[in-house]
N, C-alpha and C positions, 0 to 999 in steps of 0.2 A: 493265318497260315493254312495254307492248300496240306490236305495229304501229301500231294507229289511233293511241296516242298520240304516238310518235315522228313519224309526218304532220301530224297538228296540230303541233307544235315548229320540224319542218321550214319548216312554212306562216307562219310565221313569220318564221324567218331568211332564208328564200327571197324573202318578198314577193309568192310565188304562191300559188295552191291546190296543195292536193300532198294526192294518193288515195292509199289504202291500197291496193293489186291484191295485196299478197302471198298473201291465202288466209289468211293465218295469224292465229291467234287467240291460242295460248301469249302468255305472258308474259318477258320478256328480259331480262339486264342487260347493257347498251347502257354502253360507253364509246366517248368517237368524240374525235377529237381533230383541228382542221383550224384553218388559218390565214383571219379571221374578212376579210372584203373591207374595201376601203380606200372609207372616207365621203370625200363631196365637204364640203368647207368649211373655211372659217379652221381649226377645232375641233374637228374629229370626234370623233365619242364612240369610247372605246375605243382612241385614236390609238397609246398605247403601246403596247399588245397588238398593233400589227399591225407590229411591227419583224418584218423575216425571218429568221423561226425555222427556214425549210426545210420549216415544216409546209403538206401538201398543200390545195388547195383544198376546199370542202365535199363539192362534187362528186367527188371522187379521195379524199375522204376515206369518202365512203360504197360506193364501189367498193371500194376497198381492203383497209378496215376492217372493213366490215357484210357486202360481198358484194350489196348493193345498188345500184340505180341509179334515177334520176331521169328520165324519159322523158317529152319534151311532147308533147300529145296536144290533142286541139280534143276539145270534147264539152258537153254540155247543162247548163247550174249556174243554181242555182236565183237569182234576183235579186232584191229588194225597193228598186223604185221609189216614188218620193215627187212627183208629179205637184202638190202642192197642199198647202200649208200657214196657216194662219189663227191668228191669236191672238185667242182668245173671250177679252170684259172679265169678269173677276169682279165680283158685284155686292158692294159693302160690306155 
């Protein structure tokens, strides 16, 4: 697994944008292992999975584990706005 891929994964579980800054291009094999956060709701998905294991948070598991860390940062990202939308009739 490429860094850039492992950030797209990240940007997922996170619910953030999450950049690649390593530099690094190689390819990895990435095992990571962390205790997944606790959904709000009657139901949460995954509810069993989150009895405690002792396994670390994502964040302490990427430190840890990778040797990596997660750092928020403000910066420029690209946006697509939808100011306007129409529904044109088909003709029969």
């Amino acid at each position: 697994m490429t860094p850039l891929t492992l950030a797209v994964l990240l940007t997922r579980f996170t619910e953030e944008p999450v950049i690649d800054s390593t530099g690094l291009t190689a390819g990895y094999d990435v095992q990571l292992e962390w205790k997944p956060e606790d959904r709000k709701g009657p139901n949460p998905v995954g509810a069993a999975e989150t009895a405690d294991t002792g396994a670390p948070s994502l964040f302490a598991a990427l430190r840890e584990q990778l040797g990596l860390r997660l750092d928020t940062r403000k910066g420029p990202m690209d946006v697509v706005v939808l100011d306007h939308v129409e529904r044109v009739p088909l003709g029969n």
